[in-house]
Kinemage of the C-alpha trace (Angstrom):
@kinemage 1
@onewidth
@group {chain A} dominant
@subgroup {mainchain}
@vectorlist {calphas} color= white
{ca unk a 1} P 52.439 60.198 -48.388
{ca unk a 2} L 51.144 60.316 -45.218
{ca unk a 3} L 50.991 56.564 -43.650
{ca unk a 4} L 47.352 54.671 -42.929
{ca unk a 5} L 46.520 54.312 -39.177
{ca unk a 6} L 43.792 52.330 -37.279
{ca unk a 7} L 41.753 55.414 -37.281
{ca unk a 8} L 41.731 55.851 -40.619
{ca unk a 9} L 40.377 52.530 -41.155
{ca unk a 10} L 37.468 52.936 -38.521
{ca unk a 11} L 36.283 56.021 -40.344
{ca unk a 12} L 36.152 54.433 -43.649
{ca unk a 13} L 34.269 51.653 -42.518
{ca unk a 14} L 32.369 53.632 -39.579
{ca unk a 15} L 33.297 51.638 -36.318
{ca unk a 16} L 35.413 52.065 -33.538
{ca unk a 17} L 39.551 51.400 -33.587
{ca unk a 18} L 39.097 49.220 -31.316
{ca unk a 19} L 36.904 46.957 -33.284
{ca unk a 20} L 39.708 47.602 -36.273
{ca unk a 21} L 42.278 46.470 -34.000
{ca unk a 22} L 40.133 43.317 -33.067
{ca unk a 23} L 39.528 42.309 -36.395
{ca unk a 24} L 43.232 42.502 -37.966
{ca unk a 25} L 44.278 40.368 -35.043
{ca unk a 26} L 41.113 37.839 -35.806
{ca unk a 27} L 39.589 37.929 -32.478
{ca unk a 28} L 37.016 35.596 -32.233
{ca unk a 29} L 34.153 38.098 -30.504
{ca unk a 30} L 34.531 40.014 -34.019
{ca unk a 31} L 32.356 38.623 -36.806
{ca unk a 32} L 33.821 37.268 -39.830
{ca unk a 33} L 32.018 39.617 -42.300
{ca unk a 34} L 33.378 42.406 -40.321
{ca unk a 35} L 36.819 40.873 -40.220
{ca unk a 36} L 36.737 40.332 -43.937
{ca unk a 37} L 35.535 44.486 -43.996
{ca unk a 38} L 38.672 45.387 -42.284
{ca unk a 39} L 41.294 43.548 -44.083
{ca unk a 40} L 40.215 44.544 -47.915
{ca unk a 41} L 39.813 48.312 -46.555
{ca unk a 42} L 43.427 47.766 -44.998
{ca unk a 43} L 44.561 45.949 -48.121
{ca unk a 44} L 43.053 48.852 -49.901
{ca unk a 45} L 45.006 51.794 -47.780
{ca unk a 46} L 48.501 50.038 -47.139
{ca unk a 47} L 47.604 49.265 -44.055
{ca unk a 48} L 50.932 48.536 -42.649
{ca unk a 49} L 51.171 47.911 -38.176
{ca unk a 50} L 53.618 49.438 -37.060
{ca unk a 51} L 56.101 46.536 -35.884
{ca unk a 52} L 57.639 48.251 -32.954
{ca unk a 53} L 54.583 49.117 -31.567
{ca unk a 54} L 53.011 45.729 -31.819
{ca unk a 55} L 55.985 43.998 -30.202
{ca unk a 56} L 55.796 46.174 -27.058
{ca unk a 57} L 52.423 45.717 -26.945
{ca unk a 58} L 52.174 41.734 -27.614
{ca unk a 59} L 55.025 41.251 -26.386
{ca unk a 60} L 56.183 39.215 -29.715
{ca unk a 61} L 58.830 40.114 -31.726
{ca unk a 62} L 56.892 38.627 -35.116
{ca unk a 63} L 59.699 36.587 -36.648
{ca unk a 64} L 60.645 33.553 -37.181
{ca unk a 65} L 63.935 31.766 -37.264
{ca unk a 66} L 64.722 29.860 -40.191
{ca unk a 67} L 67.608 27.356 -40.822
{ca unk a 68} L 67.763 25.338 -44.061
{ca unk a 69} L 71.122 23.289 -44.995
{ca unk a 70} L 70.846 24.779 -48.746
{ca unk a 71} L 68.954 27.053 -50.241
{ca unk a 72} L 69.554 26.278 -53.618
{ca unk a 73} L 67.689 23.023 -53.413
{ca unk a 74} L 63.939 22.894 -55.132
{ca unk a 75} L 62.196 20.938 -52.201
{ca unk a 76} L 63.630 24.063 -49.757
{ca unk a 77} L 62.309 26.851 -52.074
{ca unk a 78} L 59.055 25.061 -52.174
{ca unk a 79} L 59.181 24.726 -48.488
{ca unk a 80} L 60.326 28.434 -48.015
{ca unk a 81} L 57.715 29.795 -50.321
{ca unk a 82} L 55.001 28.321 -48.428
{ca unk a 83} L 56.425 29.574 -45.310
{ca unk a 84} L 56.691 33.222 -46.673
{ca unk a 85} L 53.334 33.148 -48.149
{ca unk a 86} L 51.713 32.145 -44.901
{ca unk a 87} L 53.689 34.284 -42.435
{ca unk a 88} L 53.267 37.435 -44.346
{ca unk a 89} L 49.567 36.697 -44.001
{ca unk a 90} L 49.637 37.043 -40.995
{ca unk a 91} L 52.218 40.148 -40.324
{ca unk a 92} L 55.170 37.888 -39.647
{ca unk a 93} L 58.872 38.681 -40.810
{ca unk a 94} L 61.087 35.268 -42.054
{ca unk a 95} L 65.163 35.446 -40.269
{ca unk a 96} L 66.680 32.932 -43.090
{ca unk a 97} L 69.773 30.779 -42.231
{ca unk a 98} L 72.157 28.132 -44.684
{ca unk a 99} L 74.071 25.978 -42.640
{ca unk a 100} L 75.802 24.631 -45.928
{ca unk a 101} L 75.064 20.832 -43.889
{ca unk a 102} L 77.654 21.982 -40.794
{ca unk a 103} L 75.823 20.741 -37.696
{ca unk a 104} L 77.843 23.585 -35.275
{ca unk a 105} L 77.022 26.089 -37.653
{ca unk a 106} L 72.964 24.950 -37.210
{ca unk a 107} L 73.710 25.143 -33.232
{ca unk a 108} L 75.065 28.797 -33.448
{ca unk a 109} L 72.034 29.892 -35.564
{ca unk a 110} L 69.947 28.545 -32.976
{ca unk a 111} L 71.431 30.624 -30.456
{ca unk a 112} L 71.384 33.965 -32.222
{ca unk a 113} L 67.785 33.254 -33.169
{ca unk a 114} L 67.087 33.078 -29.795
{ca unk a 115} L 69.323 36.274 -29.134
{ca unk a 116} L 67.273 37.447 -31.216
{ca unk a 117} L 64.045 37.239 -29.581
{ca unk a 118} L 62.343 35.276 -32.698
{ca unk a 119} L 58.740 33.806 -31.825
{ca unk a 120} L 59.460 30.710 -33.155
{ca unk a 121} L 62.390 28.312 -34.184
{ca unk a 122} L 62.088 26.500 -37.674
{ca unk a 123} L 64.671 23.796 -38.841
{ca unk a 124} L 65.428 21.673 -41.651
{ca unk a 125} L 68.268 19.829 -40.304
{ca unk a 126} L 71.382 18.436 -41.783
{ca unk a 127} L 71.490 14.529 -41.493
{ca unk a 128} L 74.737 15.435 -38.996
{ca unk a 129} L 72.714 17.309 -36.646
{ca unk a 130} L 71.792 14.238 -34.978
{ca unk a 131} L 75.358 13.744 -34.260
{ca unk a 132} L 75.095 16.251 -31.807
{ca unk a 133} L 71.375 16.131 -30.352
{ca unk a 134} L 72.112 16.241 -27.142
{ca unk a 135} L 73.753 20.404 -27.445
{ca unk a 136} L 70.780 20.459 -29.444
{ca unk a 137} L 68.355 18.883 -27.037
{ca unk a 138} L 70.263 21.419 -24.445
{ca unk a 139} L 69.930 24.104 -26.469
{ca unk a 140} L 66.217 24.194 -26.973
{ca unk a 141} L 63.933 26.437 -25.038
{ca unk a 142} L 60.798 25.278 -23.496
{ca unk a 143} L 59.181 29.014 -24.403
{ca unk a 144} L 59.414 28.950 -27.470
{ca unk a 145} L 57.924 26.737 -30.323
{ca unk a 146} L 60.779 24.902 -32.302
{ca unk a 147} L 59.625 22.832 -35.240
{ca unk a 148} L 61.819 20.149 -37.082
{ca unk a 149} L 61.393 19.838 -40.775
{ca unk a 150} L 61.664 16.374 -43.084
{ca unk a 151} L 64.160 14.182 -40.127
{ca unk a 152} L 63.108 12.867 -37.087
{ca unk a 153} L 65.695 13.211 -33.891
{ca unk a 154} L 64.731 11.605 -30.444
{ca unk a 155} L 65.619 13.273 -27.746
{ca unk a 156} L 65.854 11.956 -24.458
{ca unk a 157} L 64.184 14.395 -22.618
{ca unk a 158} L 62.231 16.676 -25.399
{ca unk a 159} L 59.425 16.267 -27.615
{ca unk a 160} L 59.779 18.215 -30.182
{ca unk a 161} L 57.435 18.508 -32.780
{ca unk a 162} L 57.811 17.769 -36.507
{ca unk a 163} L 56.737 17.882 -40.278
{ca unk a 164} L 57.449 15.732 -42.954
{ca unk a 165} L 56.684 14.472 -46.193
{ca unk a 166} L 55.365 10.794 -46.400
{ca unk a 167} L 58.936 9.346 -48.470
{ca unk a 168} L 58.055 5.907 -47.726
{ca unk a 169} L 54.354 5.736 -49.214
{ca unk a 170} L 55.478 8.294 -51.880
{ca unk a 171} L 58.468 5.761 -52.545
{ca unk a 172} L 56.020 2.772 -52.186
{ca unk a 173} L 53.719 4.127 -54.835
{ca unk a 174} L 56.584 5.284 -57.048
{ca unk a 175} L 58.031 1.685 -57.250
{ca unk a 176} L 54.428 0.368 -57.960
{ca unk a 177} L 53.926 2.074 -60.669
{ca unk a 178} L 57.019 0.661 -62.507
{ca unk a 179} L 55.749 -2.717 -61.770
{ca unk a 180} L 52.556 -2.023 -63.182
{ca unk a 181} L 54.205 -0.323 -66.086
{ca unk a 182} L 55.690 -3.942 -66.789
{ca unk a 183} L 59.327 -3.221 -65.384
{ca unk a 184} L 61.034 -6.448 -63.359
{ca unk a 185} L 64.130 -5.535 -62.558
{ca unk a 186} L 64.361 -2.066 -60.494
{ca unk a 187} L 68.100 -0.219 -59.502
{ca unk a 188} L 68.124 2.300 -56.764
{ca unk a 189} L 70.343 5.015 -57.048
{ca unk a 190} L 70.646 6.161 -53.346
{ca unk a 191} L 71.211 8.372 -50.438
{ca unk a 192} L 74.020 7.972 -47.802
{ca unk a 193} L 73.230 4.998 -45.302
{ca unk a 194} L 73.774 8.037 -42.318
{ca unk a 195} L 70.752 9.920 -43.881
{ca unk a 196} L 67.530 9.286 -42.288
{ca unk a 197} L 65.799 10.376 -45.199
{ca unk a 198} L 67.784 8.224 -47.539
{ca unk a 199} L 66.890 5.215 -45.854
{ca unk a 200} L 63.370 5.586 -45.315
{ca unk a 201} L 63.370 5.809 -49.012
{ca unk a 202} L 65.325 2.584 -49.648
{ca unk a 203} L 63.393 0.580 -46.918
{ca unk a 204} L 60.354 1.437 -48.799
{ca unk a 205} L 61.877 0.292 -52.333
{ca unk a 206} L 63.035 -2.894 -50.606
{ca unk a 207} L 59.685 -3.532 -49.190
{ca unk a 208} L 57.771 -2.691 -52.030
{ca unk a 209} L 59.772 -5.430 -54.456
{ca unk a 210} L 59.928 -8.150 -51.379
{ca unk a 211} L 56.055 -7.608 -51.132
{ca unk a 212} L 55.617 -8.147 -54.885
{ca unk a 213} L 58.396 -11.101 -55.473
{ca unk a 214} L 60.321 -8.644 -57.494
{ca unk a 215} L 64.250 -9.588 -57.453
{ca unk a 216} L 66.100 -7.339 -54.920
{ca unk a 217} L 69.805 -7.284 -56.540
{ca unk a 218} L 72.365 -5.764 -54.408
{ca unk a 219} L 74.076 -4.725 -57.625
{ca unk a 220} L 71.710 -3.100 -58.248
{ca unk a 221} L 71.682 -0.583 -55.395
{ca unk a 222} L 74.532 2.205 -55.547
{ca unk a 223} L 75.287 4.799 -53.373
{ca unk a 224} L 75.466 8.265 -54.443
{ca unk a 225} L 77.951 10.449 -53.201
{ca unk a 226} L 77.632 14.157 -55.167
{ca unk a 227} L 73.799 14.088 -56.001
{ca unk a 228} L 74.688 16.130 -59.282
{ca unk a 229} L 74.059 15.437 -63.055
{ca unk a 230} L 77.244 13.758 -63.831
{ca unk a 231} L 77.319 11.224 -61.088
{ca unk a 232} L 73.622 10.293 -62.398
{ca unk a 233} L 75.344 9.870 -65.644
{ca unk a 234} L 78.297 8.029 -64.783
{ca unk a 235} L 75.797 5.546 -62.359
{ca unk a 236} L 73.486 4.866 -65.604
{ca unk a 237} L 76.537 3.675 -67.597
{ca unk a 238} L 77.960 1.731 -65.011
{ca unk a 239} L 74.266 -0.507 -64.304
{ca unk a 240} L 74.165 -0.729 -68.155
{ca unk a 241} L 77.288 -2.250 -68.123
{ca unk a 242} L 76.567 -5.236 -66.018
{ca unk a 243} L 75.865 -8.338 -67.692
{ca unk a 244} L 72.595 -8.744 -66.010
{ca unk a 245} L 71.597 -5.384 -66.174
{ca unk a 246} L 68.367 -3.157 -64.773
{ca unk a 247} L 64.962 -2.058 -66.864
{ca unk a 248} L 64.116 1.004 -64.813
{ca unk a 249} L 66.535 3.377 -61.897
{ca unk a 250} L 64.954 4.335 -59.415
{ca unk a 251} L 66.867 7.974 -58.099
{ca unk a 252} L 67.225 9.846 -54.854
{ca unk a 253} L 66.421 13.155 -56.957
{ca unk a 254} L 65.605 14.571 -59.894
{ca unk a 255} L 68.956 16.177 -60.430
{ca unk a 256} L 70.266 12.458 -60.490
{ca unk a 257} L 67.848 11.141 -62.549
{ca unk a 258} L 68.687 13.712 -64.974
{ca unk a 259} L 71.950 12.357 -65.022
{ca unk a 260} L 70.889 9.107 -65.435
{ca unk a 261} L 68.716 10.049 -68.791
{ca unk a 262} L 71.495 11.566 -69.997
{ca unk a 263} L 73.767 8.760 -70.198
{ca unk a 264} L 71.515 6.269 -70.957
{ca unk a 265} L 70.974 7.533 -74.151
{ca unk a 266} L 75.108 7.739 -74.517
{ca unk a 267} L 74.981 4.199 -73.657
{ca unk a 268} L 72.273 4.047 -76.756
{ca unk a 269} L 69.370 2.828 -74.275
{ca unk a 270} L 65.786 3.538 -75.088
{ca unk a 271} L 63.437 5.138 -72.575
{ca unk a 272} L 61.191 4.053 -71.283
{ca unk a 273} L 61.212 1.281 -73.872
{ca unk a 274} L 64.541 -0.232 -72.501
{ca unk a 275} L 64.603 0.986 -69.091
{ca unk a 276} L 62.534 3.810 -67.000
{ca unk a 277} L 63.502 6.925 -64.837
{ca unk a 278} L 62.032 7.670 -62.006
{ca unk a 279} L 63.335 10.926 -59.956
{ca unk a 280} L 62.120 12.510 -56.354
{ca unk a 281} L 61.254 15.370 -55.636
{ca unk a 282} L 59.255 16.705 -58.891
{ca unk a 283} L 61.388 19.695 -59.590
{ca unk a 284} L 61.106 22.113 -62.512
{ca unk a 285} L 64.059 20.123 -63.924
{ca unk a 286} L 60.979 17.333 -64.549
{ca unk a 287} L 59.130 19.408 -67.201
{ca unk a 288} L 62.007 20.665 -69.237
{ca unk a 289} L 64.244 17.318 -69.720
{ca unk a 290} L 63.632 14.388 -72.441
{ca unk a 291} L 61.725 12.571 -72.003
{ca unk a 292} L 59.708 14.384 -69.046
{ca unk a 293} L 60.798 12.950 -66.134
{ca unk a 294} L 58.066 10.793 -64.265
{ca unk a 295} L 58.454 12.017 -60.257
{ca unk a 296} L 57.434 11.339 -56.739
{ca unk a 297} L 56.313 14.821 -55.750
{ca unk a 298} L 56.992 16.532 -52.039
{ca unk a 299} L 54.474 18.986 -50.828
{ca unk a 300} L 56.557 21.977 -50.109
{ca unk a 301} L 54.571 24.658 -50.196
{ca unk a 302} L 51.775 22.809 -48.164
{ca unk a 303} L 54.738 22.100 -45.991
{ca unk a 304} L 55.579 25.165 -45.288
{ca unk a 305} L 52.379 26.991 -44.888
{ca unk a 306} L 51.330 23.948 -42.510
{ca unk a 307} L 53.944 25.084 -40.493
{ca unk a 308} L 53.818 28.690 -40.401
{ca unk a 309} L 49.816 27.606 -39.078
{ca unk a 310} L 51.086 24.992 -36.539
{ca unk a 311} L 53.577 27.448 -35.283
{ca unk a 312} L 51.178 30.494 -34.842
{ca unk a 313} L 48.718 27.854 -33.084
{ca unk a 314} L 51.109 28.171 -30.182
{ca unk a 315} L 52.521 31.332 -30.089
{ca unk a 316} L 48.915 32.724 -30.557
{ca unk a 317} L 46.754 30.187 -29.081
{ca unk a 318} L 49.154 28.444 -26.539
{ca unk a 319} L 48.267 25.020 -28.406
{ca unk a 320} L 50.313 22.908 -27.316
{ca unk a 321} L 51.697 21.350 -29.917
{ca unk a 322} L 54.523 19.153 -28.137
{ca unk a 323} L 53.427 16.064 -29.898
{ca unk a 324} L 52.539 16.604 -33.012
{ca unk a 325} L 54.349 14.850 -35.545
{ca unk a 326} L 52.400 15.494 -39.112
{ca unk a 327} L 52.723 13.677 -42.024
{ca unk a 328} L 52.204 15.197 -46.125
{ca unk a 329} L 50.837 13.137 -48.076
{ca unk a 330} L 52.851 12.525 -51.583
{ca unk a 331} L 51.951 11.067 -54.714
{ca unk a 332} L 53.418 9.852 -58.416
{ca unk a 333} L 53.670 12.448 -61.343
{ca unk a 334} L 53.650 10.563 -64.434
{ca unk a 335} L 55.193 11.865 -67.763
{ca unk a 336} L 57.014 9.715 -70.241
{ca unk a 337} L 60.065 8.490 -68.639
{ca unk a 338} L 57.940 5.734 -67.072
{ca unk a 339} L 54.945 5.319 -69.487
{ca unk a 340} L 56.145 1.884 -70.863
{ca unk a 341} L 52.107 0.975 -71.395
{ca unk a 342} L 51.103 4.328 -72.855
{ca unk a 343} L 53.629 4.725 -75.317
{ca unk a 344} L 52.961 5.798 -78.451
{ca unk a 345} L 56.602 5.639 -80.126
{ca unk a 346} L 57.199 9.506 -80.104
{ca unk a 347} L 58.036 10.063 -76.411
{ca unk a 348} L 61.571 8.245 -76.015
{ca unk a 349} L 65.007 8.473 -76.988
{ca unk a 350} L 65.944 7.269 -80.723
{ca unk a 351} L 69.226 5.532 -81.697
């Protein structure tokens, strides 16, 4: 099959391949009607650039570096979805890293990204990296964009910039809702106190009770150390063995909370009757569990198209973009884990 060019595409739509050209790489003295023309009669033919070509000729390499701590984590699939959705848009190729959380491993990405001649530098670090910020803050090139995803590291030179969901109002408005739903006496299953992340989240679940004269129990508040399903399990039991003992768990992530249903019902505890769940992160695990799982939900796939977009601003544009330091708005997903008010007597565990 012989392989669509740029003057195929002029032909069809009777212009010039220069005006072709133009339009696929949106140049504003082209109309949008005329862009719009190009791109479904490309779309139509398999339009595909040739890559080599455009690198020489740009003098881009169109790809982007990519480092993630896991993969196998739902917020970084979200986030990575986005990101693949919105760079294939716009004719870019994704170079995907796991650091497994090693912060040296993160550093020698970096530098074979750059080896690599990516456009742009992407990061979700591990809460370690900032153990080492200043090989980091070495390491980073002025000439090309490098975006941090979900932590914030100050540098002592660099600005770099940043994207982030909003934990702390999501966590804020989580914690609300179980007061409004009636619930007093709120645990916090946590993150480690060297996670940035972690914290943010348990500031704002301290604040939020302090603010509303709820009782702040430091037994209460137990540190995770696996994240997994059994640990959220073993936690539950544990809180409902204390003599003066929670009516709703607050979790670091759905995979905990999970847990946590689970052995509250060993433990023969109603929910949300007895005590509500409330997870982060608003997984698929949510849906499929009993009862659904109420959730604070994480934008990931606004995430990472928003940063695919901020990204191109620069290499594309020369926006600076420094500075910027954007914020994704979260919210509460309610389902029955929570819904002490709303219950109708089907939706919670029987004994």
């Amino acid at each position: 099959m012989t392989k669509t060019t740029l003057k195929d595409i002029a032909k069809a739509l009777n212009t010039t391949i220069a005006t072709v050209s133009r339009a696929l790489h949106d140049k504003p003295e082209i109309s949008d009607s005329m862009k719009n023309r190009v791109k479904e009669v490309a779309n139509l033919y398999s339009y595909k650039p040739n890559a080599t070509a455009l690198s020489l000729k740009f003098q881009k390499s169109y790809r982007i570096g990519v480092i993630f701590p896991k993969l196998s984590h739902y917020y970084v699939t979200q986030i990575l979805s986005g990101m693949l959705i919105e760079a294939g848009k716009n004719g870019y190729k994704m170079l995907i890293a796991e650091s497994n959380y090693n912060q040296f491993k993160e550093l020698e990405y970096i530098k074979e990204f750059y080896e690599l001649n990516v456009d742009a530098i992407l990061i979700l670090p591990s809460r370690k990296l900032s153990l080492v910020k200043d090989k980091l803050e070495n390491l980073i090139r002025d000439d090309i964009p490098f975006l941090i995803i979900d932590r914030i590291i100050k540098f002592d030179q660099k600005t770099v910039p940043s994207i982030a969901s909003d934990d702390y109002g999501g966590t804020t408005e989580g914690i609300k809702h179980l007061i409004d739903n009636g619930y007093k006496k709120i645990a916090h299953l946590r993150g480690e106190e060297s996670s940035t992340l972690a914290n943010v989240r348990y500031y704002a679940y301290r604040d939020c009770l302090l603010k509303n004269n709820m009782e702040l129990n430091p037994d209460w508040v137990i540190l995770c150390n696996k994240f997994n399903k059994a640990e959220g399990e073993a936690l539950a039991i544990r809180l409902m063995s204390l003599e003066n003992r929670p009516d709703a768990i607050f979790c670091i992530s759905d995979v905990v909370a999970v847990g946590v249903l689970s052995g509250l019902k060993k433990a023969g505890i109603r929910v949300p009757e007895d005590v509500a769940v409330l997870g982060f992160s608003n997984s698929d695990l949510a849906e499929v569990c009993y009862p659904t799982l109420s959730s604070i939900h994480q934008p990931g796939v606004a995430i990472g198209k928003k940063s695919i977009r901020l990204l191109l601003s620069n290499i594309n544009m020369k926006k600076n973009i420094s500075r910027e330091n954007i914020v994704m708005k979260t919210k509460v997903i309610v389902r029955e884990s929570t819904s002490r008010i709303a219950l109708s007597g089907t939706n919670s565990f029987r004994t």
